[in-house]
C-alpha positions as CSV (number, residue, x, y, z in Angstrom):
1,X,0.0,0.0,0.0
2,X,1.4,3.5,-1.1
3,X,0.1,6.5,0.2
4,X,-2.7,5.6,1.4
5,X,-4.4,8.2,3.3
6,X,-5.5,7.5,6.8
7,X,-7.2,9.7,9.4
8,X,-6.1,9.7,13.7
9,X,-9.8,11.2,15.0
10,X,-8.4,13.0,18.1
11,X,-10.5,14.2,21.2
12,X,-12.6,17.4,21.4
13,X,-10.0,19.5,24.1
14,X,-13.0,22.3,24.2
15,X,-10.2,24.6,22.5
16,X,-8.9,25.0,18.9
17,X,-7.2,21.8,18.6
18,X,-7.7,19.7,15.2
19,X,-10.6,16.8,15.3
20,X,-8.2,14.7,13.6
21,X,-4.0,13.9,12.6
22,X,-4.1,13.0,8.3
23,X,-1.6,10.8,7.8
24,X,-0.2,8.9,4.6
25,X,0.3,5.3,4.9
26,X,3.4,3.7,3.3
27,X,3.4,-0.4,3.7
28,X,6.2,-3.0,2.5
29,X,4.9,-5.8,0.7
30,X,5.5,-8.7,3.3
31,X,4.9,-8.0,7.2
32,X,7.0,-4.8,7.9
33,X,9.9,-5.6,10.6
34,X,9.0,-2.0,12.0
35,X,7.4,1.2,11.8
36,X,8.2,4.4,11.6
37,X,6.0,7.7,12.1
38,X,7.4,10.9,10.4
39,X,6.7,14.4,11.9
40,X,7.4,17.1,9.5
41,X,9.2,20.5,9.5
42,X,7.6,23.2,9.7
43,X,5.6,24.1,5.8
44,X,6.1,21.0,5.3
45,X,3.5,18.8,4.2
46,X,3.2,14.9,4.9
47,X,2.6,14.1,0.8
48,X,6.2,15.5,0.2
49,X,8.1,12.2,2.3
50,X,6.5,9.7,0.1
51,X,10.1,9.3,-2.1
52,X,11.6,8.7,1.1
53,X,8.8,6.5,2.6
54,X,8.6,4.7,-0.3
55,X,13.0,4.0,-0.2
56,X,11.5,2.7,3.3
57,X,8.7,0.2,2.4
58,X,11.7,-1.4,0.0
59,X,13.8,-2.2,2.5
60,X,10.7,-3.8,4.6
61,X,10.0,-0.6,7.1
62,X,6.5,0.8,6.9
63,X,6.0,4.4,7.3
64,X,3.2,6.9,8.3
65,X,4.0,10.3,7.8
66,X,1.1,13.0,9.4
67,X,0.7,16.0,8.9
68,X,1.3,18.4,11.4
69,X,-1.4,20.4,12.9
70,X,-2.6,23.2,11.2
71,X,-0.5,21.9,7.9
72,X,-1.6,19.8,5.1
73,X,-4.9,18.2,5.6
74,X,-4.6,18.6,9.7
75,X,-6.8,21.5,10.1
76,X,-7.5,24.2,11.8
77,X,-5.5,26.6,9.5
78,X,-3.8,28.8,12.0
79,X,-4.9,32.1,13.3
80,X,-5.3,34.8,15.7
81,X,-8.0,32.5,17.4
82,X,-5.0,30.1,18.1
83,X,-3.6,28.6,21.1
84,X,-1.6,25.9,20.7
85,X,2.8,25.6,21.1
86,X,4.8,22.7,21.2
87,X,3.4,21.8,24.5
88,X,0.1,21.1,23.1
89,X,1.4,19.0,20.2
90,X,3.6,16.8,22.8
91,X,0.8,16.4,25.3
92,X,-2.1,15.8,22.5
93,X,-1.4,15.4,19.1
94,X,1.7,12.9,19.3
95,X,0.4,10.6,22.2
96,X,-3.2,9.7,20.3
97,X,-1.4,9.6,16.8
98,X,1.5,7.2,18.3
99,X,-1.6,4.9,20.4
100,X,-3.6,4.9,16.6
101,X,-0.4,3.6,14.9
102,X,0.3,1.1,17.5
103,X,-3.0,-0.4,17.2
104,X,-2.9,-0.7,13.6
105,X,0.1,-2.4,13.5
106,X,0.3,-4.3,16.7
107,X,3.5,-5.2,18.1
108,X,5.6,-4.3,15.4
109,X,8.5,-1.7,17.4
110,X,7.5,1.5,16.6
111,X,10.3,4.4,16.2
112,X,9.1,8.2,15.7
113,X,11.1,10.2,12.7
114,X,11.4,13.7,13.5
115,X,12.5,16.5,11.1
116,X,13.3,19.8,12.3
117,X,9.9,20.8,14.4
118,X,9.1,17.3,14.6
119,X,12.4,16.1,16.5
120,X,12.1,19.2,18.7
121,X,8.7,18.1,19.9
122,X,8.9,14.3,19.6
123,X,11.7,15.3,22.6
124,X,9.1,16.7,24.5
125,X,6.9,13.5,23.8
126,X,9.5,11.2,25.1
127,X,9.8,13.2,28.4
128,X,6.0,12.6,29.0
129,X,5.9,9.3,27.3
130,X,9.5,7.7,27.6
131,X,8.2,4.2,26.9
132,X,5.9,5.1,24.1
133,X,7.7,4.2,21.6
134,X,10.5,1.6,21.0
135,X,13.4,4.5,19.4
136,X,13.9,8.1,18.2
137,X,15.2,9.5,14.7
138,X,16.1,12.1,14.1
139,X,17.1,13.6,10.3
140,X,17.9,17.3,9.7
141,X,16.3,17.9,13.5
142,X,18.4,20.1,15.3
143,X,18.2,22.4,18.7
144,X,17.1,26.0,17.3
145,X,20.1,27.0,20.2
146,X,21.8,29.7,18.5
147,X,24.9,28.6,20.1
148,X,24.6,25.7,18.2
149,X,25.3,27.4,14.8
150,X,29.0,28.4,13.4
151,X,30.0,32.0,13.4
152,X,27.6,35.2,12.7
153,X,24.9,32.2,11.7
154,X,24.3,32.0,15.5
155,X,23.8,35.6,15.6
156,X,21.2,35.7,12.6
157,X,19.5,32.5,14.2
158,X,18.9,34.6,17.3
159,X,17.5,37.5,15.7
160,X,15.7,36.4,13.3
161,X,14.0,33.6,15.8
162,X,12.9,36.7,18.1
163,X,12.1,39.1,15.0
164,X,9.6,36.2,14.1
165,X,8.2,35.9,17.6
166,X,7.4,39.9,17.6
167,X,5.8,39.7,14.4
168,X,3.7,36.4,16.0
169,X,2.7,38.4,18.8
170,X,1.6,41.7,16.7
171,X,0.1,40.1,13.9
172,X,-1.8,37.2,16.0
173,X,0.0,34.4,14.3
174,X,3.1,34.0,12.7
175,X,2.3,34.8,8.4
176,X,5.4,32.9,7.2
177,X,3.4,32.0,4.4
178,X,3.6,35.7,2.7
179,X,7.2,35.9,4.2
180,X,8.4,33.1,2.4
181,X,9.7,31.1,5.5
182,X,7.9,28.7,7.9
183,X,4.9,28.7,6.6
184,X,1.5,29.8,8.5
185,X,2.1,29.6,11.8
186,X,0.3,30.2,15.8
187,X,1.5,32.8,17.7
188,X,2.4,30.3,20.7
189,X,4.1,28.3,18.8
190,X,7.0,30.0,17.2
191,X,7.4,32.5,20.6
192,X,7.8,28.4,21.9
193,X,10.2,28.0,19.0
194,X,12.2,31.3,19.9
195,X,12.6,30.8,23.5
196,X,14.3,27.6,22.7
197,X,16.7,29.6,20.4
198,X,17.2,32.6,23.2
199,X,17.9,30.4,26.1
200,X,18.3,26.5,24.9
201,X,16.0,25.2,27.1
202,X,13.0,22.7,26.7
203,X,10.6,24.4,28.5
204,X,7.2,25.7,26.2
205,X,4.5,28.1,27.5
206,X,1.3,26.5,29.6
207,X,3.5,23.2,30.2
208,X,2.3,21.3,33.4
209,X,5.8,19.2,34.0
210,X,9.0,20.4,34.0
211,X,10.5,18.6,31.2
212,X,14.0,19.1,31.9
213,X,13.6,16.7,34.9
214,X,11.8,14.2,33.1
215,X,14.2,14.7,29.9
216,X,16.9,13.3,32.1
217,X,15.8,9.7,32.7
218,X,14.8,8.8,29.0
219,X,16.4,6.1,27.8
220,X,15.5,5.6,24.9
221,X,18.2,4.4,21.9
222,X,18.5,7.7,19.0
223,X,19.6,7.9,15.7
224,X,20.6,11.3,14.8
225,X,21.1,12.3,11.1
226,X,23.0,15.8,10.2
227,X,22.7,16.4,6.2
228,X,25.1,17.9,4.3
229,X,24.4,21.1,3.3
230,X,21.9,21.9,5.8
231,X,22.4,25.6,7.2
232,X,19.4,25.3,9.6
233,X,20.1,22.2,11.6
234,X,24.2,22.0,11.3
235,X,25.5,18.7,13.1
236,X,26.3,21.3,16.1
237,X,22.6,22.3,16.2
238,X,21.9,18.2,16.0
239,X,24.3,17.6,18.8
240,X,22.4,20.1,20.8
241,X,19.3,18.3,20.3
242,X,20.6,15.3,21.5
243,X,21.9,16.6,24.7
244,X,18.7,17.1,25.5
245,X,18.7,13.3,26.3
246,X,21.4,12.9,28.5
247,X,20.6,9.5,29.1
248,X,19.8,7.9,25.5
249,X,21.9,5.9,24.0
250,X,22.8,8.3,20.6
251,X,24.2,7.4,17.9
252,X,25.2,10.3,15.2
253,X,25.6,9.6,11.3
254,X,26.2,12.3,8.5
255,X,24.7,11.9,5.6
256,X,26.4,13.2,2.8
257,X,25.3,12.4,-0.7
258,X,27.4,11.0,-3.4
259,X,28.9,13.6,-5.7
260,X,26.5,15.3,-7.7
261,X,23.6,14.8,-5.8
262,X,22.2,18.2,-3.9
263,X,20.5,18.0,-0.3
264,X,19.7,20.6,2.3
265,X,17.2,20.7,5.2
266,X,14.2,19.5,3.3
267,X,15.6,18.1,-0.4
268,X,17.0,14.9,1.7
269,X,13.6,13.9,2.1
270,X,13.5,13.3,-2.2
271,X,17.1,11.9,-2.1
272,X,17.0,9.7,0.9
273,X,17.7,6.2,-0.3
274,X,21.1,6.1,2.3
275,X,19.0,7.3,5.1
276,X,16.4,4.7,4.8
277,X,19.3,2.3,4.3
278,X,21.1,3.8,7.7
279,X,18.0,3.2,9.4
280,X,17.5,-0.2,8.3
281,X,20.9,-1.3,9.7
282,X,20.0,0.9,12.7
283,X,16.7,-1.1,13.7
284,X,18.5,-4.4,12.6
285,X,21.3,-3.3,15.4
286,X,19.3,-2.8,17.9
């Protein structure tokens, strides 16, 4: 099965939360020896990983990338009405997408993919769930930190993070859409995203744990993926992101792409036959 779409019905919160995750399905033609669900980057939609989750299904790993709320088919579209941050998506959206996938596939172990965003909050998700799933990826997911970044890039990390949380907070929502970066975003949301770039800490608005504390126990075994040629999530940015698991058992890979072939932050995602392959060998290791 490619692609097949595939709704996660979610609980009415009495807020603005989605009624439902859309996801796309990817499945290997015998039983899949694991599963993997992709959360995107921000703008990013879940239709644009089906290169990638097809490079999966060939080497026997189903895949079900969702959309994130608010992007793709996961409505609400965001606005000034808007309350949600990477607290919300942690607590919410990622526990009831991660129970739907379990059920449909039963015991087969379960890893979560996260790119950009999505590692940042899947993080978050293994503090309150650190048995939830069996593994973390990460690929081209990196701490926003701006001491993670080489140089005056650090600098233009940390003003351009807080430039777009003012503009969040004045316009009611972030419009990366007209900007040309991010994508449509709520105001919670990326003032969560730039207080992780100001101070590097874990810690979103209306969270009711302290997830530093929790952070420190998980155990959980990582794969982190730097690209080549990715300025927004450098392997010092990656690095960052995987301190914030002092207790996993990490290991790093760098994918860089035979000569010729052109990746960044998102183009991996259409060129990623060695990154499904790395995390083939990964899950066979473990």
């Amino acid at each position: 099965m490619s692609g097949a779409r595939w709704e996660v019905p979610l609980p009415a919160y009495g807020d603005d939360g989605p009624r439902r995750i859309v996801t796309r399905v990817t499945e290997p033609a015998g039983a899949p020896r694991a599963v993997v669900l992709i959360w995107p980057a921000m703008a990013v939609d879940a239709s644009y990983y089906a290169p990638f989750c097809a490079e999966l299904a060939e080497l026997g790993i189903a895949s079900v990338a969702a959309d994130l709320r608010g992007q793709g088919e996961s409505g609400p579209r965001p606005d000034r009405t808007s309350r949600y941050g990477y607290d919300e998506l942690a607590a919410r959206d990622w526990p009831r997408t991660v129970a739907a996938v379990r059920e449909r596939f039963g015991g087969v172990p379960l890893y979560l993919l996260g790119h950009s965003i999505g590692g940042q909050v899947s993080v978050l998700y293994a503090a309150r769930e650190p048995k939830g799933v069996d593994g973390l990826i990460f690929v081209a997911a990196g701490s926003v930190d701006f001491r993670g970044f080489p140089g005056l890039s650090g600098l233009r990390v940390l003003l351009s993070t807080q430039l777009a949380s003012v503009i969040a907070r004045l316009w009611g929502y972030f419009p990366g859409h007209r900007l040309g970066f991010a994508g449509r975003q709520p105001a919670r949301l990326i003032r969560d995203w730039a207080r992780i770039a100001r101070t590097g800490r874990f810690q979103p608005s209306g969270s009711d744990i302290v997830y530093a504390e929790r952070l420190a126990s998980v155990r959980l075994p990582v794969l982190a993926v730097s690209v080549t040629g990715d300025s927004l999530a450098p392997p010092a940015a990656v690095d960052r992101l995987c301190a914030a698991l002092p207790s996993a058992v990490v290991e790093r890979w760098h994918f860089e792409p035979d000569e010729g072939v052109r990746v960044d932050h998102v183009r991996w995602a259409r060129k990623g036959a060695p990154v499904a392959a790395r995390i083939r060998a990964w899950v066979d290791g473990l």
